[in-house]
C-alpha positions as CSV (number, residue, x, y, z in Angstrom):
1,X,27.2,6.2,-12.4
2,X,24.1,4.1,-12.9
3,X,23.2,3.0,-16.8
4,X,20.9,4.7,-18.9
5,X,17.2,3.9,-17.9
6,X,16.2,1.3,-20.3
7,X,12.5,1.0,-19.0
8,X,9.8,4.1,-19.1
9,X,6.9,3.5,-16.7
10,X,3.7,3.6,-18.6
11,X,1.1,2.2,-16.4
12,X,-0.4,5.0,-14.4
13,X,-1.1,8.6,-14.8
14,X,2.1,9.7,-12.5
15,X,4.9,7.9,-11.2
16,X,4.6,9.6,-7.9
17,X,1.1,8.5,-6.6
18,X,-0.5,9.7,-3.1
19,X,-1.7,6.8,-0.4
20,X,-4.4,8.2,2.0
21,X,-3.9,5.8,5.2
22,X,-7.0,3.7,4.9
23,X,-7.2,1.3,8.0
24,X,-10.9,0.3,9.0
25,X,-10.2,-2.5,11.3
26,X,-11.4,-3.1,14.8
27,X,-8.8,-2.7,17.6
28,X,-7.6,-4.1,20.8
29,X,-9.8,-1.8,22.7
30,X,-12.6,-2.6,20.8
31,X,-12.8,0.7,18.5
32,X,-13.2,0.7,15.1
33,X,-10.9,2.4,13.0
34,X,-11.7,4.7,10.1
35,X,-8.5,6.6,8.9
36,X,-10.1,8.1,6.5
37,X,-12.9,9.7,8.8
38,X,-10.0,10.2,11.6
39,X,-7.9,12.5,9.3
40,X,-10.9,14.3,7.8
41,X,-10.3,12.8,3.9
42,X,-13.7,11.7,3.4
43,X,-14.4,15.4,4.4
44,X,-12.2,17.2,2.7
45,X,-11.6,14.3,-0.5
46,X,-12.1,17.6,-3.0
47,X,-9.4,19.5,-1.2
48,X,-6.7,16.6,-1.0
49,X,-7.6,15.7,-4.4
50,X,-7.1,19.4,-5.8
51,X,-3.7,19.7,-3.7
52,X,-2.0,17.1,-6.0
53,X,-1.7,18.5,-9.0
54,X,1.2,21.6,-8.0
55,X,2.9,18.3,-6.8
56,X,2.7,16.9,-9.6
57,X,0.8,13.7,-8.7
58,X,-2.1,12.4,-10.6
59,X,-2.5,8.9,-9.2
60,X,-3.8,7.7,-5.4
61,X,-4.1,5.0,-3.9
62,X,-7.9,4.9,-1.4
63,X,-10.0,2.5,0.2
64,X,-13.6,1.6,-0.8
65,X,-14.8,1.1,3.1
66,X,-16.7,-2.4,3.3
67,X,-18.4,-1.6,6.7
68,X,-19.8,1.9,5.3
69,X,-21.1,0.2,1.9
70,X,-22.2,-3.1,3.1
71,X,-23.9,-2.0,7.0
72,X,-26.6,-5.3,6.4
73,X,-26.1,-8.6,4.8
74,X,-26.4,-8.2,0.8
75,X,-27.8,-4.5,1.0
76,X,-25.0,-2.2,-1.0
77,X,-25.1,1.4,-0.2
78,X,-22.2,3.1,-2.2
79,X,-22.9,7.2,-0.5
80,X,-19.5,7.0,1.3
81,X,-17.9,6.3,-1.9
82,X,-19.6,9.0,-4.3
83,X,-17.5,11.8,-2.8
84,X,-14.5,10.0,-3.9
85,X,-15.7,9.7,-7.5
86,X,-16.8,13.0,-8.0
87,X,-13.3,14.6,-6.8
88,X,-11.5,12.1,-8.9
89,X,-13.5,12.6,-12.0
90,X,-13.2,16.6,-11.1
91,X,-9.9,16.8,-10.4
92,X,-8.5,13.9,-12.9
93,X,-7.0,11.5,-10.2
94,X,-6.8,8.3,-11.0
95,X,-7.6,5.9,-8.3
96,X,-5.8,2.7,-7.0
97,X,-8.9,1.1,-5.0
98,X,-8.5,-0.9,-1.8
99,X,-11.8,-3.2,-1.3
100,X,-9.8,-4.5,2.1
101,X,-7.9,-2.4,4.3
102,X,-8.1,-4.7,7.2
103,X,-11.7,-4.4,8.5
104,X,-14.9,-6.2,7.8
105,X,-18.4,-5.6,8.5
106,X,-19.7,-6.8,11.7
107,X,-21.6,-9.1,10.2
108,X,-18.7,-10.6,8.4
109,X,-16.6,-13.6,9.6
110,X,-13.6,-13.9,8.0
111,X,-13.0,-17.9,8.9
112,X,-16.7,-19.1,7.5
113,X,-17.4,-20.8,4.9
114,X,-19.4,-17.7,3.4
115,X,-16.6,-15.3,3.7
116,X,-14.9,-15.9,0.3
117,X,-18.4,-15.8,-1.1
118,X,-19.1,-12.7,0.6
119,X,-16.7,-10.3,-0.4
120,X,-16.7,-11.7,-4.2
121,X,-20.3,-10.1,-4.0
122,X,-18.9,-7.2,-2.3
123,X,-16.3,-6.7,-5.1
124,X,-18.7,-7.6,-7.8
125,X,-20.9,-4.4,-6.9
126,X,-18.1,-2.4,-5.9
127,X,-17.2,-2.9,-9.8
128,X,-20.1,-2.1,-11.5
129,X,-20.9,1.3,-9.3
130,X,-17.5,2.6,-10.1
131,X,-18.0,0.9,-14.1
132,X,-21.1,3.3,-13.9
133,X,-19.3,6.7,-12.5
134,X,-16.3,6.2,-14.2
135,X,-15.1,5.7,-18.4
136,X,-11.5,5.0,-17.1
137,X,-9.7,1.3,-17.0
138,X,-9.9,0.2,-13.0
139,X,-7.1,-0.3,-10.6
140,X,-8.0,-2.5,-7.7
141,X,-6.2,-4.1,-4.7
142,X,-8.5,-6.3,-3.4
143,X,-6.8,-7.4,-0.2
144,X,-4.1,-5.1,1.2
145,X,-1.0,-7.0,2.8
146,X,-2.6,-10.4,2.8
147,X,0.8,-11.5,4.8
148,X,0.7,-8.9,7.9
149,X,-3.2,-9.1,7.8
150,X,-3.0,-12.5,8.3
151,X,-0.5,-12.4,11.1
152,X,-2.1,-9.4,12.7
153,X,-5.7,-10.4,12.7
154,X,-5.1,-14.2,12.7
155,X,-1.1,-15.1,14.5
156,X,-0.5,-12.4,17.3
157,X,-4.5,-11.6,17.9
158,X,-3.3,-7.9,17.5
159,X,-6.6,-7.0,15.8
160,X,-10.3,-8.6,14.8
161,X,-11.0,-11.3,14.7
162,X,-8.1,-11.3,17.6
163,X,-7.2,-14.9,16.7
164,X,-4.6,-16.5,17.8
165,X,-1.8,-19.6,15.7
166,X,-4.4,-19.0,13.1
167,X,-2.1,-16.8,11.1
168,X,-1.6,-19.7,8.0
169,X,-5.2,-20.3,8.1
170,X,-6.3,-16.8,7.4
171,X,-4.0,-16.4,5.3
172,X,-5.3,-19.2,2.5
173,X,-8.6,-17.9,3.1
174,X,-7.7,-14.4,2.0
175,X,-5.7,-15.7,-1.1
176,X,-9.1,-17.4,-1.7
177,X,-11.1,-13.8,-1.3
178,X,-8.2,-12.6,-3.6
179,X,-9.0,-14.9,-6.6
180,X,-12.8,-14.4,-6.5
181,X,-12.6,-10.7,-6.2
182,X,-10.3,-11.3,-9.0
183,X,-12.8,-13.1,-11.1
184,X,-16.1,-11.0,-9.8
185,X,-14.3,-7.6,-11.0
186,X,-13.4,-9.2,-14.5
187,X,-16.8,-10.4,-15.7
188,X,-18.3,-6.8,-14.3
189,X,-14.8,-5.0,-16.2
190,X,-12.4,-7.1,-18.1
191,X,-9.9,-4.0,-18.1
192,X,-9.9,-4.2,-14.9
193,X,-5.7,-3.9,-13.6
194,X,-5.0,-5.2,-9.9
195,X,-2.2,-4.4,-7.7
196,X,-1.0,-6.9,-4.8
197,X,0.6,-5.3,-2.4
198,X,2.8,-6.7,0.3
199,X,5.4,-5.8,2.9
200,X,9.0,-6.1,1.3
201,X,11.7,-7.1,4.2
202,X,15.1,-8.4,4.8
203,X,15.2,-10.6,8.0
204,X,19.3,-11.8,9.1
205,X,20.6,-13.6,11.8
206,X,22.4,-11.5,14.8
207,X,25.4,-10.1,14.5
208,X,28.3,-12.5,14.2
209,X,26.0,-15.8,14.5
210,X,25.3,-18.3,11.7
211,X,21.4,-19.0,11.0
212,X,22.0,-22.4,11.9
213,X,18.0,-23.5,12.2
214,X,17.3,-21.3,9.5
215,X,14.6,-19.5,11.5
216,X,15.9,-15.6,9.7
217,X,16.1,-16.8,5.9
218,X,12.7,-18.6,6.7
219,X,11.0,-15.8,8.1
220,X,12.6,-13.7,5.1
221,X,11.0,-16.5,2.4
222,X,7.5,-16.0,4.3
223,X,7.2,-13.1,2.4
224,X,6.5,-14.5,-0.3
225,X,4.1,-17.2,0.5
226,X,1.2,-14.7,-0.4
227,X,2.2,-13.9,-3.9
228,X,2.9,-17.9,-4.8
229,X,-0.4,-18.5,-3.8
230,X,-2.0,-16.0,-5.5
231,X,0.0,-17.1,-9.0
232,X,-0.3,-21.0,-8.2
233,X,3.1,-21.7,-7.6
234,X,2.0,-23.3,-4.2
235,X,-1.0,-24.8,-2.8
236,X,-2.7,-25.0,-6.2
237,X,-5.6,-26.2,-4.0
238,X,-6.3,-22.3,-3.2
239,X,-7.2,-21.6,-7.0
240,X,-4.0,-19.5,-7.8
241,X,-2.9,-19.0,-11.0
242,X,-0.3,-16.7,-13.2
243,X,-3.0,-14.7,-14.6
244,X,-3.9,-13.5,-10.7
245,X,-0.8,-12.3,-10.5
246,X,-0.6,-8.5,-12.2
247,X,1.1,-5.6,-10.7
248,X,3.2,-6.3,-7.8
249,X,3.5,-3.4,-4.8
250,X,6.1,-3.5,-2.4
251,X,5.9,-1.5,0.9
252,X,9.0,-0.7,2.2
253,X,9.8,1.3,5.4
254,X,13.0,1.9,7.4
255,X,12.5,-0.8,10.0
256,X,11.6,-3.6,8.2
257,X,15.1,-5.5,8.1
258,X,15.7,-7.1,11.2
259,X,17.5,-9.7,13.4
260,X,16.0,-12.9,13.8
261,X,15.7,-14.2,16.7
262,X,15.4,-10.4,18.6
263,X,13.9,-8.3,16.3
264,X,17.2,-6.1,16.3
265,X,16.2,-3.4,13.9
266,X,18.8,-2.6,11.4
267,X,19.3,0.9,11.3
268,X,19.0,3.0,8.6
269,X,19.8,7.0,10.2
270,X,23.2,5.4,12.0
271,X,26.4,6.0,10.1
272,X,28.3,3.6,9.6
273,X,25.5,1.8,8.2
274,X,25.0,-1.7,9.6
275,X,26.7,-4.1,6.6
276,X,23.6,-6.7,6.3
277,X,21.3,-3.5,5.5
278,X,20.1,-4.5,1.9
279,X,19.5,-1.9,-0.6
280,X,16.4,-1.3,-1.8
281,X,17.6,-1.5,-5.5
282,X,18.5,-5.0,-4.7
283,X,15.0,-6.1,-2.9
284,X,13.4,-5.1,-5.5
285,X,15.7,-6.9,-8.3
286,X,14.9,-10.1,-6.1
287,X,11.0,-8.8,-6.5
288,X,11.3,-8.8,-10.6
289,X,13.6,-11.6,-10.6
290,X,10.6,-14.1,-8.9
291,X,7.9,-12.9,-10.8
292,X,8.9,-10.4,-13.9
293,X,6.1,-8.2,-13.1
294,X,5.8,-4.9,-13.5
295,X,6.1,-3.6,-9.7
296,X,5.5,-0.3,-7.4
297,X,6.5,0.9,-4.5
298,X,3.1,0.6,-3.2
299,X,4.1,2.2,0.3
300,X,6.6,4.4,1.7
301,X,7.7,7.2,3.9
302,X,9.5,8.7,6.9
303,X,9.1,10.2,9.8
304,X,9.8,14.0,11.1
305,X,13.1,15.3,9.8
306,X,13.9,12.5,8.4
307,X,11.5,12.1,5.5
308,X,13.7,14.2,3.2
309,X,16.8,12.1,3.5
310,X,14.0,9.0,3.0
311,X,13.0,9.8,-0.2
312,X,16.3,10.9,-1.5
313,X,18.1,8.0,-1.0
314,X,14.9,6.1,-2.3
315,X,14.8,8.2,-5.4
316,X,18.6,7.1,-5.8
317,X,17.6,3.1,-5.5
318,X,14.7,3.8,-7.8
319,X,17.4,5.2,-10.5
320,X,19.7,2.0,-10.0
321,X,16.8,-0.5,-10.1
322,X,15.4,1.3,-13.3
323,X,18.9,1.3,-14.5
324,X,19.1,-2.6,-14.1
325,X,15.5,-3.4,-16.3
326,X,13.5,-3.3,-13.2
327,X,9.9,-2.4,-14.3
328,X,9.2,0.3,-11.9
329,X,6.0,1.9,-12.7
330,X,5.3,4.4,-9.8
331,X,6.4,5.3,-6.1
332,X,3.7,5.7,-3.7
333,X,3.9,8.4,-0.7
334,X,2.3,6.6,2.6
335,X,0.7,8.5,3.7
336,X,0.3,11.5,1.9
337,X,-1.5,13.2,5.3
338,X,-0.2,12.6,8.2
339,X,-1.5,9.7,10.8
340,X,-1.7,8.7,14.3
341,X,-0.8,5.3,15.9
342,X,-3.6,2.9,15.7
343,X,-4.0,2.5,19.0
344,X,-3.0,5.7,20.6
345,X,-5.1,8.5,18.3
346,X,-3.1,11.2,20.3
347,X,0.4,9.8,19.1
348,X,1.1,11.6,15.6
349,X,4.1,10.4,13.2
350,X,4.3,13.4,11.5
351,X,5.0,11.4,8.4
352,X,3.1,12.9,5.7
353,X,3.7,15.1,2.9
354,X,1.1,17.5,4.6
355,X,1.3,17.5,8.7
356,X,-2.4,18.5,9.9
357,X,-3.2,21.4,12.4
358,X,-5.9,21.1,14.9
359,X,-7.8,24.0,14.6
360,X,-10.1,25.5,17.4
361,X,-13.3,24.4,15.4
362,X,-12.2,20.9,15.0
363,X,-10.9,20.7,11.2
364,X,-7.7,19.5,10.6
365,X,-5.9,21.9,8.7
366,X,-3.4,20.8,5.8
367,X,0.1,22.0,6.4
368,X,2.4,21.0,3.7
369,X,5.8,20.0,5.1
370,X,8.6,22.1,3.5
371,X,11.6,20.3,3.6
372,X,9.8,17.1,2.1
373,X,7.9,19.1,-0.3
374,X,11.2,20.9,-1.4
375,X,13.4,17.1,-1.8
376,X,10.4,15.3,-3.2
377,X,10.2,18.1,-5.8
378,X,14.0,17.6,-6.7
379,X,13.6,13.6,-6.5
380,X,10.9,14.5,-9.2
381,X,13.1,16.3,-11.3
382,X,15.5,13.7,-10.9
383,X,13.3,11.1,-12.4
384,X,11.7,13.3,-14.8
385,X,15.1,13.4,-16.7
386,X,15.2,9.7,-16.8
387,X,11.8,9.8,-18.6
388,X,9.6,9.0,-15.2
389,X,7.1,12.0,-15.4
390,X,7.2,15.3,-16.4
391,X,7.8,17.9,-13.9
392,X,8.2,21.6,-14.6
393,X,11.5,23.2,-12.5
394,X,9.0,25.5,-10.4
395,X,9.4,25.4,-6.2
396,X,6.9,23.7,-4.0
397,X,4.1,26.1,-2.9
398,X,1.0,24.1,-2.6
């Protein structure tokens, strides 16, 4: 039986906090993405906001859309973003903002000189309009997943700029955008609380072989390289400092522990469960370990039947890491609303806590999955008697 929980998360308004899939980057065929247009949030923002509280979730995690606010060099326009305030202030959300969910403005090239400059400006204003609509202390992640940004955008060329053996160089510059952001929000809102969020994996050798060049436990360390710069422990040339460093997020799905070389996924739905599969309980006491930060679980979820199972088990390694001093202060559901694949808008995961109906008139319909909704609600009550949230015992109906 795990100890009693020694640590009570006090950092946000729920533990349990909703991620609305946010991606605005420009793709392979040349699109750009808009999630949050795609699955009709920035339509219906009042309606998801309201369907949170029978589940008992009063903190999200949204994106502040740079190509929407900033469509012409230095010229702010912040109407995509007032329908987000108003349901939040309505509706009492509490709002985790993204400032950079992938995509830039056209007009925005993430390798210039300017770029750093840029989005500090970007941030700056983003600040003080949400300063002026809102009393409450401000969460911001200014850069989601520096690391798989970087090696999307700037390594593998998957999307803009489409660059290629760049991947180290993009990723200093964002740790540069990082800081500034960092230091535009303060001096508009010193209370200002930031979240750094970045994939959390486990990479091994194959089965039976030694990692004899070391390419697995490197690939495993690279995931840290974005957080060390960001805190200074590394190139101090970047800027990085401790105080840069605040909340750490950790997004965690079942494929990401791997083999290395191969890409093997290590399985999590086979029984017997491969051996080198590391449980999440002990990721994330490496996490705390490093840094001794309070931390999240800034995204995670499942797919079709097996989202249940998913979040049980998770709500079992939250228990254990809580039980060992971990600082967990919330576990983020992403996404909340279903999505499709990036680059194939008629491929659905059917991995949200609501699935989405496409009605005759074009409206995507909420449909809240059952089984999740029944299994998140007694993972709630699980961690509501260990002191994380307070949950009444009533079933899911929203």
């Amino acid at each position: 039986m795990p100890a009693p929980v020694t640590f009570l998360p006090s950092l946000f308004r729920s533990f349990w906090i909703a991620g609305y899939e946010s991606a605005c980057h420009i793709t392979r065929s040349g699109m750009r993405l808009d999630m949050l247009a795609a699955t009709q949030h920035d339509q219906q923002i009042d309606e998801d906001y309201a369907r949170l509280e029978p589940m008992h979730i009063g903190t999200v995690r949204d994106t502040v859309r740079w190509h929407l606010v900033e469509p012409t060099p230095g010229e702010y326009d912040f109407s995509s973003l007032a329908p987000y305030l108003e349901a939040a202030r309505s509706h009492e959300v509490e709002v985790i903002w993204d400032l950079l969910h992938y995509g830039v403005p056209d007009h925005v090239d993430v390798f210039s000189t300017e770029f750093v400059d840029r989005f500090a400006r970007f941030a700056s204003a983003t600040a003080r309009h949400i300063r002026a609509h809102s009393d409450a202390a401000p969460f911001f992640t200014p850069i989601n997943e520096l690391s798989f940004h970087s090696w999307a955008a700037g390594e593998v060329g998957w999307f803009h700029p489409f660059a290629h053996g760049q991947g180290p160089t993009l990723k200093r510059q964002l740790v540069r955008a990082w800081i500034a952001a960092v230091d535009a929000i303060r001096g508009v809102d010193p209370r200002s609380r930031f979240v750094s969020v970045e994939p959390l994996i486990h990479v091994v050798p194959p089965l039976g072989q030694a990692d004899r060049d070391g390419r697995a436990a490197a690939l495993r360390a690279s995931q840290f390289e974005a957080w060390d710069m960001i805190a200074g422990r590394r190139d101090p040339e970047l800027g990085g400092a401790e105080s840069y460093l605040d909340v750490i997020g950790v997004n965690f799905y079942h494929d990401n522990q791997w083999e290395e070389p191969g890409g093997v996924r290590l399985h999590w739905h086979v029984a017997p469960r491969d051996p080198r599969w590391m449980p999440l309980s002990t990721l994330l006491q490496e996490v705390h370990g490093r840094y001794q930060r309070p931390l999240i679980i800034g995204e995670t979820s499942h797919v079709g039947v097996g989202r249940a199972a998913w979040i049980r088990e998770l709500t079992s390694e939250v228990v254990l890491a809580l039980s060992r001093g971990v600082p967990l202060q919330g576990l983020c559901l992403y996404p909340i609303l279903d999505r499709f694949e990036w680059d194939n808008p008629s491929h659905w995961h059917n991995s949200g806590l609501w699935d989405v109906s496409h009605e005759a008139d074009g409206t995507l319909r909420r449909v809240l999955n059952l089984p999740y909704a029944e299994e998140l609600r007694t993972c709630q009550l699980r961690l509501a008697a260990a002191g994380c949230g307070s949950v009444e015992p009533a079933s899911a109906t929203a």
